[in-house]
Each structure stands twice: as C-alpha cells, then as structure tokens.
Biopython code that builds the backbone (N, CA, C, O; Angstrom):
import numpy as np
from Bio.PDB.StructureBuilder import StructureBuilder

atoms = [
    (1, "UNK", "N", (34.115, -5.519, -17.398)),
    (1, "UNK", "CA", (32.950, -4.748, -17.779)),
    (1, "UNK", "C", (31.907, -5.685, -18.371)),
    (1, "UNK", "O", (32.338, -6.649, -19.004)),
    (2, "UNK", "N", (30.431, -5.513, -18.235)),
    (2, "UNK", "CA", (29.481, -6.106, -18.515)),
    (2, "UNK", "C", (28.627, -5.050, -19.172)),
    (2, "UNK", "O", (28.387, -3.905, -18.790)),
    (3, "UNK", "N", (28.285, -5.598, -20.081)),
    (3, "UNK", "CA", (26.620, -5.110, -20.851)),
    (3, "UNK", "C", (25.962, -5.451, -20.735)),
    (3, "UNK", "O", (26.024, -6.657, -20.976)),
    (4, "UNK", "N", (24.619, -4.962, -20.278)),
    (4, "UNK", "CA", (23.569, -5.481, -20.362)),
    (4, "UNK", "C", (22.395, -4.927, -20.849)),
    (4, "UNK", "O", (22.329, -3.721, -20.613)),
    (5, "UNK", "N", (21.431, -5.393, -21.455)),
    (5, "UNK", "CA", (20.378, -4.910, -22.236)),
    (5, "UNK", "C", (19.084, -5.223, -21.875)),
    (5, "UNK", "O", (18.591, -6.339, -22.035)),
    (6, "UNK", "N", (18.616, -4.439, -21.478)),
    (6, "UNK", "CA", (17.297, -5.022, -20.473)),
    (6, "UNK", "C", (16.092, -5.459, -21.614)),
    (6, "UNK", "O", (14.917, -5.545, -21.257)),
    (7, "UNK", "N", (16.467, -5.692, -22.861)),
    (7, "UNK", "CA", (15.363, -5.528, -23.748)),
    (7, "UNK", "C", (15.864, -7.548, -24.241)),
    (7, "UNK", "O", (15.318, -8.426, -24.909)),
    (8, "UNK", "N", (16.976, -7.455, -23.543)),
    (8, "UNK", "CA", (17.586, -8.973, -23.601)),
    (8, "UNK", "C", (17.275, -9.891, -22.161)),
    (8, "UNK", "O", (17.480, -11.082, -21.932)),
    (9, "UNK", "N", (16.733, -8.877, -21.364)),
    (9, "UNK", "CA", (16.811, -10.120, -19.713)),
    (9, "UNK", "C", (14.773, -9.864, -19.996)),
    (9, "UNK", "O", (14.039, -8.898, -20.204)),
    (10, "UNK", "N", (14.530, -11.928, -19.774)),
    (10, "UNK", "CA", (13.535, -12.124, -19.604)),
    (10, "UNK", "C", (12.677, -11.204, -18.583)),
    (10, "UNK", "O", (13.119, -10.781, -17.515)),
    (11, "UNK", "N", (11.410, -10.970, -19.078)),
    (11, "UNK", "CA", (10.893, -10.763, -17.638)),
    (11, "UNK", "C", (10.021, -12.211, -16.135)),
    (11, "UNK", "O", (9.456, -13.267, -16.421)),
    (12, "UNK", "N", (10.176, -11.843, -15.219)),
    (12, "UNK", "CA", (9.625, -12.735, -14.311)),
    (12, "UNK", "C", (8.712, -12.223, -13.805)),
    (12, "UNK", "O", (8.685, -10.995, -13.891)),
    (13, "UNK", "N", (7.799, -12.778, -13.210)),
    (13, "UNK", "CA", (6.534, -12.794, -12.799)),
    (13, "UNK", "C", (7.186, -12.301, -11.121)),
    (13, "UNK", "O", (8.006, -12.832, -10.371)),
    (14, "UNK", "N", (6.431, -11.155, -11.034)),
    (14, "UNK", "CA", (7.146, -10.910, -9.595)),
    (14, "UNK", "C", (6.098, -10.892, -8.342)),
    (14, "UNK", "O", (5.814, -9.934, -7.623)),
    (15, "UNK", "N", (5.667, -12.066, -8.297)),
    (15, "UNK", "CA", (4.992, -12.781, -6.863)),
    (15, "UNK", "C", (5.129, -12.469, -5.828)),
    (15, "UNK", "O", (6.074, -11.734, -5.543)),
    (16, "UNK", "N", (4.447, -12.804, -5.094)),
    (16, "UNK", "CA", (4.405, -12.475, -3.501)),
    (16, "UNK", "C", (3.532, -11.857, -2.593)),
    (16, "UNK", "O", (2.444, -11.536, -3.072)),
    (17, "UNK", "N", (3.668, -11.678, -1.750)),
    (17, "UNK", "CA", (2.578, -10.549, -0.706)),
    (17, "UNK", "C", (2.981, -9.330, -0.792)),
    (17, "UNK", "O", (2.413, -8.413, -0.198)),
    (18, "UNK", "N", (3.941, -9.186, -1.491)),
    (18, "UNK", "CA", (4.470, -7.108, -1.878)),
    (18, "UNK", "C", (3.495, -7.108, -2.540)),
    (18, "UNK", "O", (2.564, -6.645, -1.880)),
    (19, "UNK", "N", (3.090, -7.494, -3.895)),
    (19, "UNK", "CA", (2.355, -7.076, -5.033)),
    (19, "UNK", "C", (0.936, -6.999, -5.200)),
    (19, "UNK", "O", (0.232, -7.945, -4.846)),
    (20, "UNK", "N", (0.377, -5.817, -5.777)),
    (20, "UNK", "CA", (-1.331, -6.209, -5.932)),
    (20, "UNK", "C", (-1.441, -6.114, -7.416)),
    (20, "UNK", "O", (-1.384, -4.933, -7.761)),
    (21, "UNK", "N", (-1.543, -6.727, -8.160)),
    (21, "UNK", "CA", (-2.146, -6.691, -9.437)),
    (21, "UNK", "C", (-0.895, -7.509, -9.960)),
    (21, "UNK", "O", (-0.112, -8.095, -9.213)),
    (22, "UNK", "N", (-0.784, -7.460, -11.750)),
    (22, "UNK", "CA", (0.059, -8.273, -12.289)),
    (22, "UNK", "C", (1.805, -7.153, -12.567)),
    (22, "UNK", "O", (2.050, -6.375, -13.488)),
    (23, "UNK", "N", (2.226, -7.337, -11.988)),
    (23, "UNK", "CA", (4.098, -7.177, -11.993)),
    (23, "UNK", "C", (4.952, -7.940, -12.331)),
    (23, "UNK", "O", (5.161, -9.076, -11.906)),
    (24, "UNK", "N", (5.590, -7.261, -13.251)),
    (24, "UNK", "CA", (7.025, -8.436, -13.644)),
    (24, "UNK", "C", (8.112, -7.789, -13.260)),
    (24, "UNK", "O", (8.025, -6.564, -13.352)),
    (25, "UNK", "N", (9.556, -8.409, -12.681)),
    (25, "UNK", "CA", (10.984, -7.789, -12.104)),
    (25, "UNK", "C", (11.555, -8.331, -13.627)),
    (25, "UNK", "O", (11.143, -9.292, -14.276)),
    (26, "UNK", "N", (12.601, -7.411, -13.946)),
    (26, "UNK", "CA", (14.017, -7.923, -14.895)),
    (26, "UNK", "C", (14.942, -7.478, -14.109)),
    (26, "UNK", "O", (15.092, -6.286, -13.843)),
    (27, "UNK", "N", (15.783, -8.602, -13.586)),
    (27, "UNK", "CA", (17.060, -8.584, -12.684)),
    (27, "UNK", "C", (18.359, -8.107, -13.555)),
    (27, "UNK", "O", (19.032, -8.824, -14.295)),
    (28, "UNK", "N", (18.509, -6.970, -13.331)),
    (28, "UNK", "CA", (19.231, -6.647, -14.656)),
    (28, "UNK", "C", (20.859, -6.331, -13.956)),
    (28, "UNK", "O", (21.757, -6.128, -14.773)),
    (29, "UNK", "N", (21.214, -6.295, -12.447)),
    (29, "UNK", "CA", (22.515, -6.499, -11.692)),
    (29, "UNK", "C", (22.082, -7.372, -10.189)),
    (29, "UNK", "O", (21.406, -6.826, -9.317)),
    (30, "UNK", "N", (22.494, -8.515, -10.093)),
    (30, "UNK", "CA", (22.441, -9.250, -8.955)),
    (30, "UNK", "C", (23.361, -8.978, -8.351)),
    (30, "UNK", "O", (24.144, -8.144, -8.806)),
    (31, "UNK", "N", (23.582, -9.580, -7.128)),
    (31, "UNK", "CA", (24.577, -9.379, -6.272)),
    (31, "UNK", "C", (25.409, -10.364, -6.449)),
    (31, "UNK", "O", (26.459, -10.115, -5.857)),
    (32, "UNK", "N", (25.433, -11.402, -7.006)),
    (32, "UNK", "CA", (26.346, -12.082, -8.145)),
    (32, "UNK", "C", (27.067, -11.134, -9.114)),
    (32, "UNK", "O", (28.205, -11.252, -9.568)),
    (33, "UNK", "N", (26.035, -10.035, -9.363)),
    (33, "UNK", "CA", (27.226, -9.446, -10.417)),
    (33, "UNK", "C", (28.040, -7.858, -9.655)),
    (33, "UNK", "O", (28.821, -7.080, -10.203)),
    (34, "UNK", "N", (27.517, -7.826, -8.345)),
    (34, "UNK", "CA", (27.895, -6.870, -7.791)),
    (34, "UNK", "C", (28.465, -7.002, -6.564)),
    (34, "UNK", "O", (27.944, -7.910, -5.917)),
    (35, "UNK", "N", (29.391, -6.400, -5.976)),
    (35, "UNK", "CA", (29.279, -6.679, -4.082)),
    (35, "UNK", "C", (28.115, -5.597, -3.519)),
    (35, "UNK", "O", (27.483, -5.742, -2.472)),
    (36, "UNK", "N", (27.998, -4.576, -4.386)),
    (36, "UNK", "CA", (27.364, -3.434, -3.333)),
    (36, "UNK", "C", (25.905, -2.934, -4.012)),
    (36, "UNK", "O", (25.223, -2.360, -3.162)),
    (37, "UNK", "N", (25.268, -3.008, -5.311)),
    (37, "UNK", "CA", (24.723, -2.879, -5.518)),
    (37, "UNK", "C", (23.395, -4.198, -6.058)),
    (37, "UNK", "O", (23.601, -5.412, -6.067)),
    (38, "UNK", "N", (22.016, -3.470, -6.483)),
    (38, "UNK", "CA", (20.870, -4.575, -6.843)),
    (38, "UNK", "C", (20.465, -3.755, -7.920)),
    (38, "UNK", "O", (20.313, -2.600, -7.520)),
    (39, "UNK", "N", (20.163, -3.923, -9.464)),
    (39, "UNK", "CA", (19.106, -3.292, -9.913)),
    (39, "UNK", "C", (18.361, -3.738, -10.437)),
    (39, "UNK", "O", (18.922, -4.525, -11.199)),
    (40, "UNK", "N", (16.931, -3.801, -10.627)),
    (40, "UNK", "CA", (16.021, -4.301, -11.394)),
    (40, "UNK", "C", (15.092, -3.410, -12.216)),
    (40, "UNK", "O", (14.863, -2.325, -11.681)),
    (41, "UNK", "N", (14.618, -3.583, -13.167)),
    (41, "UNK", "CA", (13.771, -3.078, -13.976)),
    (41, "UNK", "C", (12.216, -3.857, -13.485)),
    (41, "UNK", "O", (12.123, -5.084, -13.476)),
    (42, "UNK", "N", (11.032, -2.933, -13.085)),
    (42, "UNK", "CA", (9.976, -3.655, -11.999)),
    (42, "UNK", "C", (8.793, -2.778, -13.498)),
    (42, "UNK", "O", (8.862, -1.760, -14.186)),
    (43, "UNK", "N", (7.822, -3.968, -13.341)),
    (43, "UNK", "CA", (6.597, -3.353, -14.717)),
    (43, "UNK", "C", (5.291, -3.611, -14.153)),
    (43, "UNK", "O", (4.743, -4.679, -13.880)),
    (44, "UNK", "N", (4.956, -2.567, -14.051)),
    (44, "UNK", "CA", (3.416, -2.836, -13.401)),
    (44, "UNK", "C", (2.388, -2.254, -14.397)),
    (44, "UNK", "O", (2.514, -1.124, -14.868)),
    (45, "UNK", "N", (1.092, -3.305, -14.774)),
    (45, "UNK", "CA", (0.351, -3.149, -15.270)),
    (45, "UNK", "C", (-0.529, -1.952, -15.036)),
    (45, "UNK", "O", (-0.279, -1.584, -13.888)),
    (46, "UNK", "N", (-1.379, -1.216, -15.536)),
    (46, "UNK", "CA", (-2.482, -0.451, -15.053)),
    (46, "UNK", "C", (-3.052, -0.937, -13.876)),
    (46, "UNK", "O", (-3.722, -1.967, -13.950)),
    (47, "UNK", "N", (-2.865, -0.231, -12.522)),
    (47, "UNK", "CA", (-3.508, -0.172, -11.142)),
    (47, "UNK", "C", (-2.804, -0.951, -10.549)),
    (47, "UNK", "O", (-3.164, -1.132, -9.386)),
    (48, "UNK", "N", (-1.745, -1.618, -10.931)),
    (48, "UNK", "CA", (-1.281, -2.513, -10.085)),
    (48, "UNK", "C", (0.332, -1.688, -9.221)),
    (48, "UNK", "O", (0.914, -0.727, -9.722)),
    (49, "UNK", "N", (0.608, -2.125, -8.363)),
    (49, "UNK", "CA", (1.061, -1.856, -7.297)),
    (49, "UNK", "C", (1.546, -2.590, -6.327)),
    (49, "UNK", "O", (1.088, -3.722, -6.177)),
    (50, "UNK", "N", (2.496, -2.141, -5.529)),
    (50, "UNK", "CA", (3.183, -2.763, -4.686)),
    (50, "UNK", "C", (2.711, -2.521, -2.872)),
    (50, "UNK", "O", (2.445, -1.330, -2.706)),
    (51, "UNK", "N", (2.569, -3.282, -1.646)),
    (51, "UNK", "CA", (2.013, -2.954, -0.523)),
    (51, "UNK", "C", (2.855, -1.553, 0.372)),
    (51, "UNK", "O", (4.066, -1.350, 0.286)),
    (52, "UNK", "N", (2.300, -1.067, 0.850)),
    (52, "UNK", "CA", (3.143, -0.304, 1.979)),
    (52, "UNK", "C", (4.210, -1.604, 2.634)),
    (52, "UNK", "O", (3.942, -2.785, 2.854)),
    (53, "UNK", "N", (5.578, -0.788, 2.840)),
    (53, "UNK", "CA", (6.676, -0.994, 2.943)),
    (53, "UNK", "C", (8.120, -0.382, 3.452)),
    (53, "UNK", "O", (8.143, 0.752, 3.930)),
    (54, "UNK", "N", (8.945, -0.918, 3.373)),
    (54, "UNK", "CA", (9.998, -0.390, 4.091)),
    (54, "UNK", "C", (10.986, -1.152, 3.723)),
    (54, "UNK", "O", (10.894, -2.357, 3.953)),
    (55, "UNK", "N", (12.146, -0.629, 3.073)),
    (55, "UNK", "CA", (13.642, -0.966, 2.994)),
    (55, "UNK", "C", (14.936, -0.967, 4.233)),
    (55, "UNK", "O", (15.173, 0.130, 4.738)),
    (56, "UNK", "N", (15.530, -1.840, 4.582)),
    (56, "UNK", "CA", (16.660, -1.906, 5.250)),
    (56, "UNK", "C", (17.396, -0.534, 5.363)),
    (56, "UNK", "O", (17.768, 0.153, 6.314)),
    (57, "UNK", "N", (17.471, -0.387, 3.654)),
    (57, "UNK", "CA", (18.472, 0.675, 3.334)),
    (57, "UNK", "C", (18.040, 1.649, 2.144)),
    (57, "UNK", "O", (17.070, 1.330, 1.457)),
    (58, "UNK", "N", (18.725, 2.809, 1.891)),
    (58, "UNK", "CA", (17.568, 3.600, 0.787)),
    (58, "UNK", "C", (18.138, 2.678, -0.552)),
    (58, "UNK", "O", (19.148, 2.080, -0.922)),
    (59, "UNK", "N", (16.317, 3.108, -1.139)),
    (59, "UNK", "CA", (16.440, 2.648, -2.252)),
    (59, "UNK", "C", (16.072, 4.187, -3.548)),
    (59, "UNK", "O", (15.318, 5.132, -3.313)),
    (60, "UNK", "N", (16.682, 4.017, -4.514)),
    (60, "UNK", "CA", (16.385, 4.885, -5.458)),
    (60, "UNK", "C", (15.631, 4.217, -6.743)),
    (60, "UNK", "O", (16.109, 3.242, -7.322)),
    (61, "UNK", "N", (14.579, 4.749, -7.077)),
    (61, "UNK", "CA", (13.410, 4.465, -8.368)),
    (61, "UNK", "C", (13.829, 5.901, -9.512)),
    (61, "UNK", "O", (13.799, 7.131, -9.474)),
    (62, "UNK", "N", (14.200, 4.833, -10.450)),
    (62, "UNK", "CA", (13.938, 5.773, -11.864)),
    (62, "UNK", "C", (12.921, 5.523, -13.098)),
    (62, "UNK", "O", (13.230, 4.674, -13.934)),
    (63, "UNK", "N", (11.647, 6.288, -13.233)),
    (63, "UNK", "CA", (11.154, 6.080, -13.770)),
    (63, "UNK", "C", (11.318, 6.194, -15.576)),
    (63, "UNK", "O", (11.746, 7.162, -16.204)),
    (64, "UNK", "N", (10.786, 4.762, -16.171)),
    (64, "UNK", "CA", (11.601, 4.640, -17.693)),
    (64, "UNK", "C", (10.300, 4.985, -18.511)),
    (64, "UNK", "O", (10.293, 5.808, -19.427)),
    (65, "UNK", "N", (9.074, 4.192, -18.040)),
    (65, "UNK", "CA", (7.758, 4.270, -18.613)),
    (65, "UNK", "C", (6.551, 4.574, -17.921)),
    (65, "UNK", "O", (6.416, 4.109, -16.790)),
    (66, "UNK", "N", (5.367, 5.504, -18.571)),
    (66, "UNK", "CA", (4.368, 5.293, -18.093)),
    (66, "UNK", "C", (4.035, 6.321, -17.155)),
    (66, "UNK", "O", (5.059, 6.933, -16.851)),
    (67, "UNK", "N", (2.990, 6.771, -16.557)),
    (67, "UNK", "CA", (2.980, 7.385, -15.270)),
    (67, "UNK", "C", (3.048, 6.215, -13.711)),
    (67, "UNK", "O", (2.479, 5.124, -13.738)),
    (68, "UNK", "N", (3.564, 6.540, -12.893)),
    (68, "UNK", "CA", (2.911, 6.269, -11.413)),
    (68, "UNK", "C", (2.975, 7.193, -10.589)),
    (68, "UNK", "O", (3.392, 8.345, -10.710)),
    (69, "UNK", "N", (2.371, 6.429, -9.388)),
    (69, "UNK", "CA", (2.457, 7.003, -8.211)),
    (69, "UNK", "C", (3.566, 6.238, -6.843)),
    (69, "UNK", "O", (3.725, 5.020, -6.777)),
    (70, "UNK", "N", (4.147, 7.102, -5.978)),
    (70, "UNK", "CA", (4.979, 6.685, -4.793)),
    (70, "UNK", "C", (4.241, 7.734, -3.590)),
    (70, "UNK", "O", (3.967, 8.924, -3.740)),
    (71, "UNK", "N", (4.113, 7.230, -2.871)),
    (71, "UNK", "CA", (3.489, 7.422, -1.478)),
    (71, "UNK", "C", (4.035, 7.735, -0.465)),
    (71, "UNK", "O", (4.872, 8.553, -0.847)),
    (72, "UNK", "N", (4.146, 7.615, 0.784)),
    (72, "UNK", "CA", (3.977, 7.848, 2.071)),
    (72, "UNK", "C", (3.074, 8.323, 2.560)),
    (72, "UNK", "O", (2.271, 9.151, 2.131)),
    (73, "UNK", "N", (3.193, 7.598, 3.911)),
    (73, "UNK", "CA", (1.927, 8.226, 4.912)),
    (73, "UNK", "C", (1.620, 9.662, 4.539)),
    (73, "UNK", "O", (0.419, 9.864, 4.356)),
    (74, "UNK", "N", (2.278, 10.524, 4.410)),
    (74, "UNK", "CA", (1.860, 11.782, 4.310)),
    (74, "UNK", "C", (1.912, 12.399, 3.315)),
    (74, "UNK", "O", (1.919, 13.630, 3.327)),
    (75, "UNK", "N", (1.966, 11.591, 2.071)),
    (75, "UNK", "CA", (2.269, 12.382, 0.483)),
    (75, "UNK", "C", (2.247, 11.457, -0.318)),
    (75, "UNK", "O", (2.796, 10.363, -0.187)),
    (76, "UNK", "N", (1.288, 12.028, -1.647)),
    (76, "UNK", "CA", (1.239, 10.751, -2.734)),
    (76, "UNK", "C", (1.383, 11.804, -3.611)),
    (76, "UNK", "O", (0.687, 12.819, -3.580)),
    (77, "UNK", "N", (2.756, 11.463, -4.816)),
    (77, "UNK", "CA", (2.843, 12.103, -5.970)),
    (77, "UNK", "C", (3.160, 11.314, -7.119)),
    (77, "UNK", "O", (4.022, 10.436, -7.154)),
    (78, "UNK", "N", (2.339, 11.710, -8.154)),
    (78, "UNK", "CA", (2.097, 11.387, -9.667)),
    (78, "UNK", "C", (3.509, 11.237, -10.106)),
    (78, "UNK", "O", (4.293, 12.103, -9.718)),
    (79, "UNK", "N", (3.915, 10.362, -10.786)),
    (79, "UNK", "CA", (5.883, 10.710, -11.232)),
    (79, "UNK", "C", (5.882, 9.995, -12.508)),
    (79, "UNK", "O", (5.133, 9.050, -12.757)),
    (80, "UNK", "N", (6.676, 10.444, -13.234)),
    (80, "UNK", "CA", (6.788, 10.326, -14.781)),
    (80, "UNK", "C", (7.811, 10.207, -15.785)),
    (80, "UNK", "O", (8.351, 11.312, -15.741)),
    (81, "UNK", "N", (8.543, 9.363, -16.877)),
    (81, "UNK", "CA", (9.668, 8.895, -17.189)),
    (81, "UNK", "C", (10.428, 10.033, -16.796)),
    (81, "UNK", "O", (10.031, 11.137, -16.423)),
    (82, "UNK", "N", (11.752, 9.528, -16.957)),
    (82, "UNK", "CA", (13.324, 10.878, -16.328)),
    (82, "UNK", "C", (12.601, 11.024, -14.492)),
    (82, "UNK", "O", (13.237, 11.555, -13.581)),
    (83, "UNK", "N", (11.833, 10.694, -14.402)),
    (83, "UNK", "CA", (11.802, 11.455, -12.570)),
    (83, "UNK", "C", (13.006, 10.431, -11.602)),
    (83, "UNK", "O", (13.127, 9.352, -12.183)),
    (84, "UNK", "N", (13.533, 10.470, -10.837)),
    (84, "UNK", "CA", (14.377, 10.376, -10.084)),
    (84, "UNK", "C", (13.333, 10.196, -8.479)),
    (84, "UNK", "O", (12.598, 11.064, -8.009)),
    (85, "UNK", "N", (13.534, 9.108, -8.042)),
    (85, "UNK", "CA", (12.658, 9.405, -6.367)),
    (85, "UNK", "C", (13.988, 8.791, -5.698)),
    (85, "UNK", "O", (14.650, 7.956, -6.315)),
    (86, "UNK", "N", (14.303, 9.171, -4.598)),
    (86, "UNK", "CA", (14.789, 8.290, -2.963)),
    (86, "UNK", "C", (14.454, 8.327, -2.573)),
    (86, "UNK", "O", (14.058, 9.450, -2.261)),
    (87, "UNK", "N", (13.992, 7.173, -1.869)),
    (87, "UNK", "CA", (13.403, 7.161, -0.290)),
    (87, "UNK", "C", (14.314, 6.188, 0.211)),
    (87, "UNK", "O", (14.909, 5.201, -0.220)),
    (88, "UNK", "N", (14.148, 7.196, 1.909)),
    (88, "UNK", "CA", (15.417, 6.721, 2.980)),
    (88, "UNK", "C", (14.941, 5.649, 3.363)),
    (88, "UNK", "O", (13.761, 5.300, 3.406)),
    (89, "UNK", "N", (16.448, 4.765, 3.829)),
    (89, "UNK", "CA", (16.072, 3.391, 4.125)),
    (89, "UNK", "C", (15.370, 3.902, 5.842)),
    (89, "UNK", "O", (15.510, 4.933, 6.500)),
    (90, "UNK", "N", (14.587, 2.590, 6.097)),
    (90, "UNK", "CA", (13.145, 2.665, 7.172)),
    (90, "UNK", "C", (11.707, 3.254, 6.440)),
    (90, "UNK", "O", (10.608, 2.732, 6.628)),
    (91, "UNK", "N", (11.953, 4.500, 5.529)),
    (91, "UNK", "CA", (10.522, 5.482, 5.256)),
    (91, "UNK", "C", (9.686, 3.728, 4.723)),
    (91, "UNK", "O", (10.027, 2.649, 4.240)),
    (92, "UNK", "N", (8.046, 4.659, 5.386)),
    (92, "UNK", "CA", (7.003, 3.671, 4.905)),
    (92, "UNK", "C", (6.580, 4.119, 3.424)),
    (92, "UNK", "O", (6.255, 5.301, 3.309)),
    (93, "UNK", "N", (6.555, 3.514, 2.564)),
    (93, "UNK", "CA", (5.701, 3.953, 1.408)),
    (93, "UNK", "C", (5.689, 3.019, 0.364)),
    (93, "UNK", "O", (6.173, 1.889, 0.434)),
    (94, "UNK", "N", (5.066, 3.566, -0.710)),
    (94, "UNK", "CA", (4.544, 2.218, -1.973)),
    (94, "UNK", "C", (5.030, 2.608, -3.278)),
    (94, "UNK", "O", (5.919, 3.456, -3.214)),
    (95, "UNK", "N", (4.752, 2.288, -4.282)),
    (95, "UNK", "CA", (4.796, 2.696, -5.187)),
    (95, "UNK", "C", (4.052, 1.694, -6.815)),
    (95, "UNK", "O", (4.123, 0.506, -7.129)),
    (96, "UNK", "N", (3.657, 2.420, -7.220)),
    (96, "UNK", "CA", (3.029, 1.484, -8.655)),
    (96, "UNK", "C", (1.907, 2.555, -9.780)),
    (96, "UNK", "O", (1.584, 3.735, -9.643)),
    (97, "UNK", "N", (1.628, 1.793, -10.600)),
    (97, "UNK", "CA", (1.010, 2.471, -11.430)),
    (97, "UNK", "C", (-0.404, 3.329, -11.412)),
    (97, "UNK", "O", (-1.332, 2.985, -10.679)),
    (98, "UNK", "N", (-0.480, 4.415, -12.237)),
    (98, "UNK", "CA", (-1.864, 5.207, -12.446)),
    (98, "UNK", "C", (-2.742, 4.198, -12.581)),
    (98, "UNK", "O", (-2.237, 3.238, -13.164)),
    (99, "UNK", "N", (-4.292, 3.991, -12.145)),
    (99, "UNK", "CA", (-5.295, 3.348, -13.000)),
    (99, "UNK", "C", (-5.114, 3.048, -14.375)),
    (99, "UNK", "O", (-5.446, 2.083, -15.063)),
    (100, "UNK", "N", (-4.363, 4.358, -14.667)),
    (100, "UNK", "CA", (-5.207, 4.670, -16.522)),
    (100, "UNK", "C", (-3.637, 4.440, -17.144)),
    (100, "UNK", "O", (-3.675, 4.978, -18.250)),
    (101, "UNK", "N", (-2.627, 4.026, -16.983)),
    (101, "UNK", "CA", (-0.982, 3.485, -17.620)),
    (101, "UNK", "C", (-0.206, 2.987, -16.589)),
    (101, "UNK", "O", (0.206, 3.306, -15.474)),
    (102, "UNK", "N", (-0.144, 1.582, -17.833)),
    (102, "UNK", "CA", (1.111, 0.927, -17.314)),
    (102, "UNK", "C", (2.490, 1.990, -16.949)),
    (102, "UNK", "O", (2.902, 3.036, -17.450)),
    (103, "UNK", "N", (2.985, 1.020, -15.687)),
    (103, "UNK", "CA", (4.695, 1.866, -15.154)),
    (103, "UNK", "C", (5.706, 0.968, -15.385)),
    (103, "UNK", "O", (5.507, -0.242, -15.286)),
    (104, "UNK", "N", (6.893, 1.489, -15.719)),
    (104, "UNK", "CA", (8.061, 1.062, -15.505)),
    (104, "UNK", "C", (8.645, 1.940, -14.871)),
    (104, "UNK", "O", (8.428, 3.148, -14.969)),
    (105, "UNK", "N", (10.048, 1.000, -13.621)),
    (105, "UNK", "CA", (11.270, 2.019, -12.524)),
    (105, "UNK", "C", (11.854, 0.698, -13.238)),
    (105, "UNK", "O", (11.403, -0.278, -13.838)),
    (106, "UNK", "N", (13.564, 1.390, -12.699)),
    (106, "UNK", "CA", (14.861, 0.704, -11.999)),
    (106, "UNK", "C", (14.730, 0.853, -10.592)),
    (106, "UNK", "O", (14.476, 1.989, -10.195)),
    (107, "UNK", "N", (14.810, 0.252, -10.039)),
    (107, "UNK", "CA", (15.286, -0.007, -8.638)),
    (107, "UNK", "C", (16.537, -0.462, -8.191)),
    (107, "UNK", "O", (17.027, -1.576, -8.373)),
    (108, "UNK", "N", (17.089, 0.661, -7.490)),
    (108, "UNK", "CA", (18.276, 0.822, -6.539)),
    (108, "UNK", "C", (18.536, 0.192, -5.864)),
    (108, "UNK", "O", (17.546, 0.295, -5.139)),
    (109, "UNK", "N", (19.450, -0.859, -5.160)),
    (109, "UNK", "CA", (19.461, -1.210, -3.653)),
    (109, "UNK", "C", (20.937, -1.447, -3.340)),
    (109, "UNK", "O", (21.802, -1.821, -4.132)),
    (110, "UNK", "N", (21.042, -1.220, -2.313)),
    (110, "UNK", "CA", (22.313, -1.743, -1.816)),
    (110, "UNK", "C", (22.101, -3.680, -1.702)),
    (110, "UNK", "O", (21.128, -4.144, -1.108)),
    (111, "UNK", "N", (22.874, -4.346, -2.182)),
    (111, "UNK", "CA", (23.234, -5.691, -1.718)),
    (111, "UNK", "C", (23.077, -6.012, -0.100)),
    (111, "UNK", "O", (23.705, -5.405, 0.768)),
    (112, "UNK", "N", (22.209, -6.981, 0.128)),
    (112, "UNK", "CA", (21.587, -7.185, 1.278)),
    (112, "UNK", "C", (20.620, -6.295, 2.461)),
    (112, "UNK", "O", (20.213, -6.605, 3.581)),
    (113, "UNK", "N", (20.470, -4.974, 1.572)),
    (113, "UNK", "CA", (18.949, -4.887, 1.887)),
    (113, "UNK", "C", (17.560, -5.387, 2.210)),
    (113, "UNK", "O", (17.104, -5.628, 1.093)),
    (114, "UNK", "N", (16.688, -5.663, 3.038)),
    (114, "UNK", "CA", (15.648, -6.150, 3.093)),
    (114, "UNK", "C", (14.523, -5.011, 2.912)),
    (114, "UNK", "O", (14.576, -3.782, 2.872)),
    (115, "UNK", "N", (13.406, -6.024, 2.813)),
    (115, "UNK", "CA", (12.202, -5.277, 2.426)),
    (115, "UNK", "C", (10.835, -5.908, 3.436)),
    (115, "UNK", "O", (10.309, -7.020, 3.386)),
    (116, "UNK", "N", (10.579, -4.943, 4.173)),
    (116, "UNK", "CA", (9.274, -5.550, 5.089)),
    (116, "UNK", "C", (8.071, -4.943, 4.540)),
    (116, "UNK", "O", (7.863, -3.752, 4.310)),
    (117, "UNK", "N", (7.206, -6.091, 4.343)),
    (117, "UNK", "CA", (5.748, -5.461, 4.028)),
    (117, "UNK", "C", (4.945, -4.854, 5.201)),
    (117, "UNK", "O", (5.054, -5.305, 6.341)),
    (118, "UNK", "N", (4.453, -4.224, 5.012)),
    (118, "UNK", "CA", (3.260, -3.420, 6.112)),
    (118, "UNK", "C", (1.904, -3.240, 6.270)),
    (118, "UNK", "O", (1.323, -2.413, 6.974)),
    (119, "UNK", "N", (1.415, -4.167, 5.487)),
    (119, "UNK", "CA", (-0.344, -4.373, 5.582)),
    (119, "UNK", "C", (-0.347, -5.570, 4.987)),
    (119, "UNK", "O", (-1.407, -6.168, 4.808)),
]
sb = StructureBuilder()
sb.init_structure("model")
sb.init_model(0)
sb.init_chain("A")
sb.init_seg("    ")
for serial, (resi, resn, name, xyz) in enumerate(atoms, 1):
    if name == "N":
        sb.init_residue(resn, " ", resi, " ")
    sb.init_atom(name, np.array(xyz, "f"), 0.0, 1.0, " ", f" {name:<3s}", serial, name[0])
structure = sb.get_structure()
C-alpha cells in the first residue's frame, strides 16, 4: 500500500501542443506505480485549456477545484468540484477552465493509453 498526498507531489509545468494557456500535471499514480491505471491531478489557470482531442481509451475527470468546462463537438457543459465526467475512449473533446476561475481534475487513464491532438 502507498500514500500519497497530492499537496506533497510537486507540480510540473505541463507543456506541449495539448495546452493553451499556463497548466501544471501532479503525477500522483504512474504506471511505475500501477500495471493498469494513470492518475494525475491537471491545474489550469483562468482560460486556459487543453486542444480538442481524443484518448486511446476512456478517460474519467474528477473535478477538485474551481469551475470548468468539457466539450464535444456537440455539447459544452459548465462542471464543478464533486462532478464526475467520462468520456469514451475515441470521443473528440476538451476540457479546461472558465475565463473567470482557475480548475482543478484527476485524470483517469488506463496505462498505455494515448492521446491525439486535433487542431
């Protein structure tokens, strides 16, 4: 058994062509510490956000802080600490913060999932 305290794992600067604005990941279960699962704690500043996208496999977001928003082509809804989202692995969609408050999720994944950007 492991503990972990996400108020104890640094945050990282989470770079790349997923991200628009400033985001940090806390890797809070690797696949070092798992065979089957990924979770991270993901922090997005006011307006910032992640690109349209797509997972290998579903991923589940629990929101801890803040308001955001998660998308798809055909639906954008407001979501707020305690909310619970899945989206099936393939669905296109985004997810990140209101203009007006910073967000915090956990993010779900199965171990060796990929993630394709889409714009």
């Amino acid at each position: 058994m492991q503990v972990i305290r996400p108020s104890e794992v640094t945050p990282e600067a989470a770079a790349g062509p997923l991200f628009v604005g400033p985001v940090t990941r806390q890797s809070l279960v690797t696949a070092a510490m798992s065979a089957n699962y990924t979770l991270g704690l993901i922090n997005f500043a006011p307006g910032a956000r992640n690109k349209f996208h797509r997972h290998s496999q579903d991923q589940v977001l629990i929101v801890t802080a803040g308001y955001g928003i998660v998308a798809t082509e055909a639906e954008q809804v407001e979501v707020h600490p305690g909310d619970l989202i899945v989206i099936p692995g393939g669905e296109k969609h985004w997810h990140g913060a209101t203009p007006a408050s910073a967000f915090s999720h956990i993010s779900l994944t199965a171990v060796g999932s990929t993630t394709e950007t889409l714009e």
